[in-house]
Backbone as a printed PyTorch tensor [residue, N CA C, xyz], in Angstrom:
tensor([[[ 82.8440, -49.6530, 203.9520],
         [ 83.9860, -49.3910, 203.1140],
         [ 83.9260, -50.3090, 201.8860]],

        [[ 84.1930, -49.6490, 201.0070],
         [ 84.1220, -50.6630, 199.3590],
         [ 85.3460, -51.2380, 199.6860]],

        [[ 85.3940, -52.3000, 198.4440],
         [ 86.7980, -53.1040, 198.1190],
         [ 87.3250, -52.2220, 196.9420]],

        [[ 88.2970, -52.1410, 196.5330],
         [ 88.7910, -51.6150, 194.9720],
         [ 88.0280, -52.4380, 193.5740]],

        [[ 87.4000, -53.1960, 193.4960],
         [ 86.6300, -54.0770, 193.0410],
         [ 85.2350, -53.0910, 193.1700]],

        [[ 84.6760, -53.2300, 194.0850],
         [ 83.5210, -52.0580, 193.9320],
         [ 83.5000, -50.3290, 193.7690]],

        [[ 84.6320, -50.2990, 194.1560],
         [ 84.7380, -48.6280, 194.0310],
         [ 84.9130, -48.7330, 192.0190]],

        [[ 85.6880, -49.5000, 191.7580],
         [ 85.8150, -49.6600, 190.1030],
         [ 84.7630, -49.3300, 189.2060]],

        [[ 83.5920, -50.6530, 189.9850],
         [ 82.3670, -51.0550, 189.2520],
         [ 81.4840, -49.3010, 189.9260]],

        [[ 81.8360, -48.6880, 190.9650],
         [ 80.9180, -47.7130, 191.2890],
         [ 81.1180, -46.5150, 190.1420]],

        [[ 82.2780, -46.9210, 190.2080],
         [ 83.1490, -45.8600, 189.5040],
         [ 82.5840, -45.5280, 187.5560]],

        [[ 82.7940, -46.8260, 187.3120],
         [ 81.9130, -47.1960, 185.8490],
         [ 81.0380, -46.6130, 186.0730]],

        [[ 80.0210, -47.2320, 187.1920],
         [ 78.7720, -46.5370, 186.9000],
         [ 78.3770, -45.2630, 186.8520]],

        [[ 79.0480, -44.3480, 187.6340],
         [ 79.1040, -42.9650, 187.7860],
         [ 79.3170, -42.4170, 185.8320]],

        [[ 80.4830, -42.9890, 185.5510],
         [ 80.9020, -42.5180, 183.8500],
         [ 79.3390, -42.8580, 183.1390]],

        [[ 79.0850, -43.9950, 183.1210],
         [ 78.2310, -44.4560, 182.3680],
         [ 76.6130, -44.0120, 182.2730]],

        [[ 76.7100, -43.3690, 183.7670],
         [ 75.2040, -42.4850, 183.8460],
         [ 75.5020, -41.5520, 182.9260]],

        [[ 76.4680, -40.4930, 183.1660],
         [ 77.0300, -39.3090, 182.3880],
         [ 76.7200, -39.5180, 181.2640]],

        [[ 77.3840, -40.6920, 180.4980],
         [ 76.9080, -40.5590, 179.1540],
         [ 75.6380, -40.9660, 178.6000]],

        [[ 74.7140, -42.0430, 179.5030],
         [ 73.5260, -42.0660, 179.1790],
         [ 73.0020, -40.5780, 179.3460]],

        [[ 73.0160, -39.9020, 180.1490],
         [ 72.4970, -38.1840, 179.6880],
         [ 72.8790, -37.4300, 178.8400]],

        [[ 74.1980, -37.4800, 178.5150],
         [ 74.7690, -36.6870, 177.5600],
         [ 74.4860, -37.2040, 176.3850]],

        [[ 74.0000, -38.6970, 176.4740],
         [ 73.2960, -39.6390, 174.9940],
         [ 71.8920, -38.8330, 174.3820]],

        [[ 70.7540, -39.0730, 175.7150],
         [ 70.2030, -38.5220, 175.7940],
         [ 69.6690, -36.5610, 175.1760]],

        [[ 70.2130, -35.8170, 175.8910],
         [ 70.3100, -34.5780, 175.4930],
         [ 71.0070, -34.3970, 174.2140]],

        [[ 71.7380, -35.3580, 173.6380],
         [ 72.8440, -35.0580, 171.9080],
         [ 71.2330, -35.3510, 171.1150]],

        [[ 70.4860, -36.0720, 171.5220],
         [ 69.2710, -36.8550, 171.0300],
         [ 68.3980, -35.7290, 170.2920]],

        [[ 68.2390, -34.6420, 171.0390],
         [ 67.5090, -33.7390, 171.2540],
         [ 68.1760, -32.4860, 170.5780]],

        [[ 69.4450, -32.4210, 170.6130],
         [ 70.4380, -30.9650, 170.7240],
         [ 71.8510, -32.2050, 169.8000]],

        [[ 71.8920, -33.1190, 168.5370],
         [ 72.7530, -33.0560, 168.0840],
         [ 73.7070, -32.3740, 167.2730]],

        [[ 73.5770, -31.0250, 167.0050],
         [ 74.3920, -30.0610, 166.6850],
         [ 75.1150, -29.2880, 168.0090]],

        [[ 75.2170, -30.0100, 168.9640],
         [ 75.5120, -29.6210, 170.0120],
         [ 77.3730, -29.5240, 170.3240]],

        [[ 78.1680, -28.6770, 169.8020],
         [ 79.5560, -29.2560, 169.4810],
         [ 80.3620, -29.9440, 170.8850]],

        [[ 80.1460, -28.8020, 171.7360],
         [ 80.5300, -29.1670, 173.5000],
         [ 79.9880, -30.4140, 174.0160]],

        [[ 78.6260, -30.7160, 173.9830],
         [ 78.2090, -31.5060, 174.3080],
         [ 79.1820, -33.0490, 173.8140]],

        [[ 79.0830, -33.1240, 172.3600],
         [ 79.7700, -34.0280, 171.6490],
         [ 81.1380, -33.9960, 172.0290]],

        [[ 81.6840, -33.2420, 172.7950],
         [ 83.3790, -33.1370, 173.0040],
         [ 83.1880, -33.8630, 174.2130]],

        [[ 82.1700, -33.3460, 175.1740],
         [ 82.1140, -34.3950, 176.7900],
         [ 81.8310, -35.5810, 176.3490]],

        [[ 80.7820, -36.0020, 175.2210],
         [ 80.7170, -37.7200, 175.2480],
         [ 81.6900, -38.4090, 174.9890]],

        [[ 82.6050, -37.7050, 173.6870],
         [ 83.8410, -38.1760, 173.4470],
         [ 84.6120, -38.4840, 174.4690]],

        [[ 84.6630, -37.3500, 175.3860],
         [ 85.8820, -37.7150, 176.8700],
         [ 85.7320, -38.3470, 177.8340]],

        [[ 84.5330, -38.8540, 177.8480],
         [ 83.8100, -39.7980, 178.8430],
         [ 83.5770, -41.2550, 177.8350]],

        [[ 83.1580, -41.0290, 177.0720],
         [ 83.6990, -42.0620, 176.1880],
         [ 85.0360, -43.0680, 176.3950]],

        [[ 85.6270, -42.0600, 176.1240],
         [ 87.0870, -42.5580, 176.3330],
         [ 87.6700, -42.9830, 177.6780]],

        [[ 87.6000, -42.2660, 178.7870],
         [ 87.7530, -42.6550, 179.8040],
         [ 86.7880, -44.0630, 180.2460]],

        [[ 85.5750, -44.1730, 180.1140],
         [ 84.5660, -45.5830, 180.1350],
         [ 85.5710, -46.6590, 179.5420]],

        [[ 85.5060, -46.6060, 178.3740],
         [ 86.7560, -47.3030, 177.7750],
         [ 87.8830, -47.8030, 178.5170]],

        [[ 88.7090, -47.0360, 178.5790],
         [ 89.6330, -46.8000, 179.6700],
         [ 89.4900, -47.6120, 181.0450]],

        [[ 88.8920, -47.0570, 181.5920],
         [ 87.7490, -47.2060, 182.9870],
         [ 87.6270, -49.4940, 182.6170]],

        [[ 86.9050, -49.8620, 181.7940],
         [ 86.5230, -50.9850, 181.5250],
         [ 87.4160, -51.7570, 181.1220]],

        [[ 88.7250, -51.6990, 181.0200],
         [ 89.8210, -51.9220, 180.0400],
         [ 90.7740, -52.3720, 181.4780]],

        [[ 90.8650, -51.2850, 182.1580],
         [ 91.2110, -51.6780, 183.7150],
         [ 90.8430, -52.9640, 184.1330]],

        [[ 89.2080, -52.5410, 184.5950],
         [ 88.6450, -53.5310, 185.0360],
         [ 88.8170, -55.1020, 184.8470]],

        [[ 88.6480, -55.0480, 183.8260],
         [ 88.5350, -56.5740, 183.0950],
         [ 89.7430, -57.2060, 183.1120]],

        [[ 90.9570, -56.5990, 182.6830],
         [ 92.5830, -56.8380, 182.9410],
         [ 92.6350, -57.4900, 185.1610]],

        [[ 92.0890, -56.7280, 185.6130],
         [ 91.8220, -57.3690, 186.8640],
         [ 91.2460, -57.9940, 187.4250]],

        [[ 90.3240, -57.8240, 186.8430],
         [ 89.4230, -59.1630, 187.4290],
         [ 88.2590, -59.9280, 186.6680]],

        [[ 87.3000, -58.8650, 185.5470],
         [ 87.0990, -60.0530, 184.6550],
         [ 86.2860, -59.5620, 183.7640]],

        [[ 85.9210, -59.6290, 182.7790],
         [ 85.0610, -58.6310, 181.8160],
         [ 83.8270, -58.4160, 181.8120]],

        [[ 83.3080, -57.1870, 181.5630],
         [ 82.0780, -56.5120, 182.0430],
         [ 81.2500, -57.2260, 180.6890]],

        [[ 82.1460, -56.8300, 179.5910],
         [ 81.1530, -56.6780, 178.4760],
         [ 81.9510, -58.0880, 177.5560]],

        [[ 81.4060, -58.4040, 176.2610],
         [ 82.2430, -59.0670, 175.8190],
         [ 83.4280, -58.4620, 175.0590]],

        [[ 83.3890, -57.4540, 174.9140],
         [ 84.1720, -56.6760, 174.2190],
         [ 85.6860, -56.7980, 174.8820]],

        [[ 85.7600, -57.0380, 175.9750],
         [ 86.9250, -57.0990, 176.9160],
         [ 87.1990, -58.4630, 177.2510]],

        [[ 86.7790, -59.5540, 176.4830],
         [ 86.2900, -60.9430, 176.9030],
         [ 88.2710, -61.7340, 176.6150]],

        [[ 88.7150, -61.1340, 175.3970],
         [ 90.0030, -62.1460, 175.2980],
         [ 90.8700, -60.8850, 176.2070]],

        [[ 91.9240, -61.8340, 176.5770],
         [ 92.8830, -61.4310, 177.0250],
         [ 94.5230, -62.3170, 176.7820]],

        [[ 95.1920, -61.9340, 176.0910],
         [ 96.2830, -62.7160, 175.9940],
         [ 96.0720, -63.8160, 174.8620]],

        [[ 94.7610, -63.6270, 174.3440],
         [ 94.6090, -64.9910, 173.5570],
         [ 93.9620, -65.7170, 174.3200]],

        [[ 93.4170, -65.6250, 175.1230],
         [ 92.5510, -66.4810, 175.8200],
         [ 91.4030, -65.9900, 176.5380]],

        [[ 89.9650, -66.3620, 176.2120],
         [ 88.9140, -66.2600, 175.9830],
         [ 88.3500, -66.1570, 177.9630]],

        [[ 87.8590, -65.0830, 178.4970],
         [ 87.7610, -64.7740, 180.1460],
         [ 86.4220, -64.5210, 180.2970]],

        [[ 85.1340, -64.4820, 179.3070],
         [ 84.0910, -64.2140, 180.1030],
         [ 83.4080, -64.7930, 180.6240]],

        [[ 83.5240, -66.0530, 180.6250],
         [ 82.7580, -67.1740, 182.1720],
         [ 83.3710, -66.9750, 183.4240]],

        [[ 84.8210, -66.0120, 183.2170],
         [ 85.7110, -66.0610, 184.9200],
         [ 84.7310, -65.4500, 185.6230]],

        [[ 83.4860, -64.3710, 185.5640],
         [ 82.8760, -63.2580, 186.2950],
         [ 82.1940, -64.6640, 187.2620]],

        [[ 81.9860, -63.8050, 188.4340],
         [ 81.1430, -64.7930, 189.1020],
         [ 79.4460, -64.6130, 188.8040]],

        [[ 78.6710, -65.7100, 189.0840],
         [ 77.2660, -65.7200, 188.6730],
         [ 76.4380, -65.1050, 189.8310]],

        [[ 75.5210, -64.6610, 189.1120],
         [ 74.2910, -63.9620, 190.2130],
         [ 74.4250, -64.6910, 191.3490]],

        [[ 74.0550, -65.6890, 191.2450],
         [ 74.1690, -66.5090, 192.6010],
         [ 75.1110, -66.5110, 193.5710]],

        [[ 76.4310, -66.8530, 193.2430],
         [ 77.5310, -66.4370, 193.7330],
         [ 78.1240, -64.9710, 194.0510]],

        [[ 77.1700, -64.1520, 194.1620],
         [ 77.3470, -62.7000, 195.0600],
         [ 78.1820, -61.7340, 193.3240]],

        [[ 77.8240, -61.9300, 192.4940],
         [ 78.3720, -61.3540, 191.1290],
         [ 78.0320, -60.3560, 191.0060]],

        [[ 76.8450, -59.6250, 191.2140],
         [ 75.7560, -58.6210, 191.2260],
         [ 75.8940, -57.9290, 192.0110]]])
């Protein structure tokens, strides 16, 4: 059984494959209008999705790093410490 903590991070990852393919195939097919409407909405939800995350427990990227005015991306735990 996951924690809500990993179902999150599973969860990201699931979005984030999506759009590495849909990155992918726009690559190939950028006049693609549909295509460009799913990256947008997965886009947004990733966003979304990471925006969560980080508000709970600690930021993925630096992009999500302040919170409140105060600077959170050393809170993640380190490889070593089971982070990964």
């Amino acid at each position: 059984m996951m924690s809500q903590k990993e179902q999150m991070l599973h969860d990201i990852g699931i979005v984030d494959f999506v759009l590495v393919e849909l990155t992918l195939y726009l690559d190939t097919h950028p006049r693609d209008k549909r295509a460009m409407e799913y990256f947008n909405h997965y886009n947004k939800i990733k966003k979304q999705m990471m925006k969560e995350f980080s508000e709970k427990y600690f930021p993925l990227t630096k992009d999500y790093a302040e919170s409140d005015n105060e600077w959170r991306w050393g809170m993640a735990p380190l490889p070593w410490e089971g982070g990964c």
